[in-house]
N, C-alpha and C positions, 0 to 999 in steps of 0.2 A: 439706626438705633430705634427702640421701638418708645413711642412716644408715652411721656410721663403725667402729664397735664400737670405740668410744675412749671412758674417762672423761670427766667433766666439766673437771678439771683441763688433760688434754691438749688436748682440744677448743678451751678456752680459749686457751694457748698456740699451737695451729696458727692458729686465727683469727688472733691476732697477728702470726704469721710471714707469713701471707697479704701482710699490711700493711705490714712490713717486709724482713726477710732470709730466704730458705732457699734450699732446694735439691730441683730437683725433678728427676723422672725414669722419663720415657713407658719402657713397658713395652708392646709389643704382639706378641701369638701368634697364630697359627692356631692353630682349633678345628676339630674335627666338628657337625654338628648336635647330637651328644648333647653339646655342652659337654666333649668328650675331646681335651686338647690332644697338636696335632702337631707343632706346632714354635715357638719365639722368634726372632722376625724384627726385635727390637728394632735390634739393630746394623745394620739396614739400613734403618731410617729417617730419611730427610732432610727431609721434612717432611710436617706433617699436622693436620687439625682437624676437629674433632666440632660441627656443627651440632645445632642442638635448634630444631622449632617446634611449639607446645603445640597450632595448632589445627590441625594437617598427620593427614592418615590415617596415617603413619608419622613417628613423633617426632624419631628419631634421624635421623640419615645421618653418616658418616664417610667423609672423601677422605684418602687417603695416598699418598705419594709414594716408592718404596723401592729401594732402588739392587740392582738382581739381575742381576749381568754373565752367570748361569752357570744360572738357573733355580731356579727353591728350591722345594722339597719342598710340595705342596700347591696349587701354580703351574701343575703344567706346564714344556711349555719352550717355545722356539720355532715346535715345530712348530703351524699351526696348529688341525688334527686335535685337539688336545689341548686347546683352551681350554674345554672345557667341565666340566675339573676344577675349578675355581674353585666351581662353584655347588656343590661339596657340602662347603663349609666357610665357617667365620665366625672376623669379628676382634674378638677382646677386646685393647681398649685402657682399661692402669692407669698413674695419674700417681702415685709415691709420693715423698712429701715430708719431711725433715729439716732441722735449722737448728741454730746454735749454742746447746749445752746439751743438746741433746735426743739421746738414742744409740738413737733407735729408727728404723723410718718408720711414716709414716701413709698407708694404702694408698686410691686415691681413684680406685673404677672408674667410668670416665667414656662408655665405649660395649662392646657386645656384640651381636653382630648378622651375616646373614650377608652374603657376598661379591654384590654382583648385576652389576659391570662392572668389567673391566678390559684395561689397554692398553699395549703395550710401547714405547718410545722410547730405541730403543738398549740401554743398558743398564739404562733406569730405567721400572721397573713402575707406571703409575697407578692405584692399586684404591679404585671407590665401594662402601662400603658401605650397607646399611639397617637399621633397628632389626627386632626380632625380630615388630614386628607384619606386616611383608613377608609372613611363614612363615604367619602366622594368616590372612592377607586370601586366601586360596585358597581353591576349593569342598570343601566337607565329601565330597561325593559320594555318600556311605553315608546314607542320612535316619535322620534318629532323632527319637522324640515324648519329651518328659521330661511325664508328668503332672502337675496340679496336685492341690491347693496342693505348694510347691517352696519352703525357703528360696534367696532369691536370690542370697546368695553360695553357695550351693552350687551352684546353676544355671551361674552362670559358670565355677565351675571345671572343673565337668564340660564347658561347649560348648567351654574354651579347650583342654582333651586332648583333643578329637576334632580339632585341630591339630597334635596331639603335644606340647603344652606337659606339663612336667612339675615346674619351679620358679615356685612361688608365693608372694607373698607378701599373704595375703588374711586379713582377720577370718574367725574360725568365729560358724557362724550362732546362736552363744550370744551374742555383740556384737552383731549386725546378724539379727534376727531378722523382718525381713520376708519376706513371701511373695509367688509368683507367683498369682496368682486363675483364671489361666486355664490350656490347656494350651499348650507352648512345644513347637515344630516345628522341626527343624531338616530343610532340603529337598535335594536334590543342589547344586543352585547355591547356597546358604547361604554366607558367609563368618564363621566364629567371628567374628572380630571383630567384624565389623559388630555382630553378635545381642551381643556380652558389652558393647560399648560402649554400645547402646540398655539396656541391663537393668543397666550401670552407671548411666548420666543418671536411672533411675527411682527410685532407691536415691540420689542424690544425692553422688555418690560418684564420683573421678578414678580411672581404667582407663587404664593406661601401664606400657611397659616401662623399668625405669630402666637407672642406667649398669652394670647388675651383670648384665645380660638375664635379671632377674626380673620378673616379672609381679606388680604393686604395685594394690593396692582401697585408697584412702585417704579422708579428709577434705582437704579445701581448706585450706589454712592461713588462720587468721582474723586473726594477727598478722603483722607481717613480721619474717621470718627474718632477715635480712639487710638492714645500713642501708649504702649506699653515702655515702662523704662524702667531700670537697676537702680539700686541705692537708698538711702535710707527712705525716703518718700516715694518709692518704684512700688509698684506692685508686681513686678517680676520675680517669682520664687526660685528657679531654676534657669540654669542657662539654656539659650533657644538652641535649635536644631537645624538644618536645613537642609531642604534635599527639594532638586526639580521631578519633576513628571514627564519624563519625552514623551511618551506613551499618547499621552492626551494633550501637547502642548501645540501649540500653532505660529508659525514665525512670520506667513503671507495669506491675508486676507482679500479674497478677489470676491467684491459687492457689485452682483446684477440688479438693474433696476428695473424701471418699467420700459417695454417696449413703446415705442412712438409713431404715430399712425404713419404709416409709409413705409415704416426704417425693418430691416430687416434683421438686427440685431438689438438685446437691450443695453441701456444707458451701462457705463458699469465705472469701476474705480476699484483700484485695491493699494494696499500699504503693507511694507513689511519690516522688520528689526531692525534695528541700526546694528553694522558688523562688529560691535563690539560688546552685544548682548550676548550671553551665554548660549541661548536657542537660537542663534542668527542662522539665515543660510549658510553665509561663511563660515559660519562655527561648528556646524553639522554638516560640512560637504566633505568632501575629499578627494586626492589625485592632485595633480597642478594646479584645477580651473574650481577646485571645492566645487566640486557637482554632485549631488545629489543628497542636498540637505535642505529641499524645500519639503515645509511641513504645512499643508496650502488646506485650506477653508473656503468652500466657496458659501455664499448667502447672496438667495434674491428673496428680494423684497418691491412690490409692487407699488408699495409707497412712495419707492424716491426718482424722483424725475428728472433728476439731472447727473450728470458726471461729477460737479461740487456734493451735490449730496451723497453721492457713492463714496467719494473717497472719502469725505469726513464721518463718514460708518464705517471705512474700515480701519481708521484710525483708532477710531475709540475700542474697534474688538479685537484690533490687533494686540493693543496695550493689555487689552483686557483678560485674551488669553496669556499673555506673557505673564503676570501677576498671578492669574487660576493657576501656572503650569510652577510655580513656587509656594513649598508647602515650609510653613515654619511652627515647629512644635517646642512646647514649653509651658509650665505651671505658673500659673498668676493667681492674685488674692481675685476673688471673685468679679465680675461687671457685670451683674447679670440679665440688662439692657442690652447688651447688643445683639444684633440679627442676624443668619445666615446670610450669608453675600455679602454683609459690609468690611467695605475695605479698613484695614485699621493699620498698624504702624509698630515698628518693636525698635526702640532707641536705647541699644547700651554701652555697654564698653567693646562686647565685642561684635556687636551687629547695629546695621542698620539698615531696614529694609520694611516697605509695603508691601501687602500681601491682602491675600482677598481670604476673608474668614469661612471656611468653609466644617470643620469640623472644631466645634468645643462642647463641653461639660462644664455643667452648673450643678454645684453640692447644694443639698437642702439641709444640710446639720453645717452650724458655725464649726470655725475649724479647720473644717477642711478646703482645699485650692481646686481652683477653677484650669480643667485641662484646656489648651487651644494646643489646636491643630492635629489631636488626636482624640478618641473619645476610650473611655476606658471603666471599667467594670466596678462596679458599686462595691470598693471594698475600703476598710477601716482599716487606718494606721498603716496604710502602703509607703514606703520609703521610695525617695525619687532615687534615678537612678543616672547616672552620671554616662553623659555620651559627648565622644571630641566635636568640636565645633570648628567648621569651616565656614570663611567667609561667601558673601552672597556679591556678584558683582553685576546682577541685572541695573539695569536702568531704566527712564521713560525712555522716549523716542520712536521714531518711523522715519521709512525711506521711502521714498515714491519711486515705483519703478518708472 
């Protein structure tokens, strides 16, 4: 979840109001690239929403809708000679929230990122946004060699300012004290991102910009954040959906480690589904002997030096794809805190299931519900639509072969 700098207390309480009553209220400016605001364009929003999808090269995107009879500062105007002011500015949009008893807000930045299209209709302005890795996916063009060894959150922060990133929100490499082994190149056609997202995955570590357009190195959440449920204090609008992904799912994770001086193979370990997981081997094999229902991952990683550490990596990614390879879609009253990748939870009458958040939508007009697990097009007074629900029978678990 992305952090509020609220106590526990409050925290508490705004959950609650989620669930119940408050009062919210989109706030959105132009910015410069350096994060230097130029103007509040709030009063000219009629409508808008912040897409999120966790496995997209750019996380965010934001559509807005804004009523400008006369041009506004940062825009442009009519003429169209001029639309190319746009690209050297971005829209920070904050949802802040109040409720009975509480005399404060609670400030909940939900996108930051810059302008990449926009298009006039009379009087009313359509501007898409994209999240701040847009900026990073560009060529470096200047090459630069970083020597080894290199702690590897240092590494990233330095490839993501050769983009001009300059708000981070990273462990120092006194937490995360791994190293690069080799030498790291950066080349004229390089894209930061690309290079800081491959050297995030090796480090085992989520690389995204959050709703604040900071640049966040995290853990995965191992709990869920967030339990969605039915009934009169639920914020469940719709009943959930569910469907797996074989396509991309994984049932046996085989983790190489580091080679050992002498040894002529490296350390390794793997783990796979217990047979009564929907993706199991057994569950996907077939003929007498169920063969041919392994869906196998391999990952080395230089870091781990033992066969305990191997297998307790593939523990946690085994689980992990099992969770990613479960997609569950349904309308909820908004959260608009949570993060791409966190695990959250759906407890109702007719499901109950973890799952890893990979796609949702956040409305910026009261009103309207927050989509998970699907994202879907900016429009007004859409009627949900009614689809049969089958149960989910995954579970945790691994089996050592």
């Amino acid at each position: 979840m992305l952090p509020l700098n609220i106590d526990a207390s409050t925290r508490k309480q705004f959950h609650r109001a989620l669930r119940e009553s408050h009062v919210v209220v989109p706030t959105v400016q132009v910015l410069s690239l350096d994060h230097k605001r130029i103007a509040d364009v709030s009063h000219m929003l009629i409508e808008g929403q912040v897409n999120v999808v966790n496995d997209s090269t750019t996380t965010r995107n934001c559509s807005l809708s804004l009523y400008d009879p006369r041009g506004h500062i940062g825009f442009g105007d009519y003429d169209p000679s001029e639309g190319a002011l746009y690209l050297d500015n971005m829209i920070r949009v904050v949802l802040s929230y109040t409720w009975d008893g509480f005399d404060d807000w609670v400030d909940v930045p939900v996108f930051c990122g810059p302008v990449t299209s926009l298009s006039r209709d009379a009087d009313t302005l359509a501007v898409e946004c994209q999240g701040k890795e847009h900026l990073a996916r560009r060529a470096v063009w200047e090459p630069k060699s970083f020597q080894a060894p290199r702690y590897v959150v240092d590494l990233i922060r330095n490839i993501m300012r050769r983009s001009g990133e300059t708000r981070f929100d990273i462990p120092s490499s006194k937490d995360i004290k791994k190293v690069t082994l080799d030498q790291f190149d950066l080349y004229r056609q390089s894209s930061p991102w690309a290079k800081a997202q491959n050297l995030a995955h090796a480090i085992d570590r989520q690389l995204f910009y959050d709703g604040r357009g900071i640049l966040r190195l995290r853990k995965l959440p191992k709990r869920p954040v967030w339990t969605f449920t039915d009934g009169d204090r639920g914020t469940l609008t719709s009943r959930p959906r569910v469907s797996f992904d074989v396509e991309n799912a994984k049932n046996l994770v085989w983790v190489k480690g580091r080679k050992p001086k002498g040894a002529n193979e490296r350390v390794n370990g793997w783990a796979r589904l217990p047979h009564d997981n929907p993706l199991s081997v057994q569950k996907l094999g077939r003929g007498p002997d169920n063969l041919g229902g392994v869906l196998l991952e391999v990952v080395e990683n230089d870091n781990l030096k033992t066969k305990a550490e191997c297998e307790k990596r593939a523990v946690e990614l085994v689980n992990r794809r099992a969770r990613q390879a479960v997609n569950v879609e349904f309308d909820s009253l908004p959260i608009p805190h949570l993060e791409p990748g966190d695990l959250v939870a759906v407890d109702s009458s007719d499901l109950q299931q973890e799952f890893v958040l990979r796609q949702f939508s956040i409305p910026l007009v009261a009103g309207d519900s927050m989509s998970v697990g699907y994202t879907r097009r900016m429009l007004v007074g859409r009627k949900a639509k009614f689809n049969p629900l089958f149960k989910s029978v995954i579970v945790d678990g691994w089996v050592r072969l």
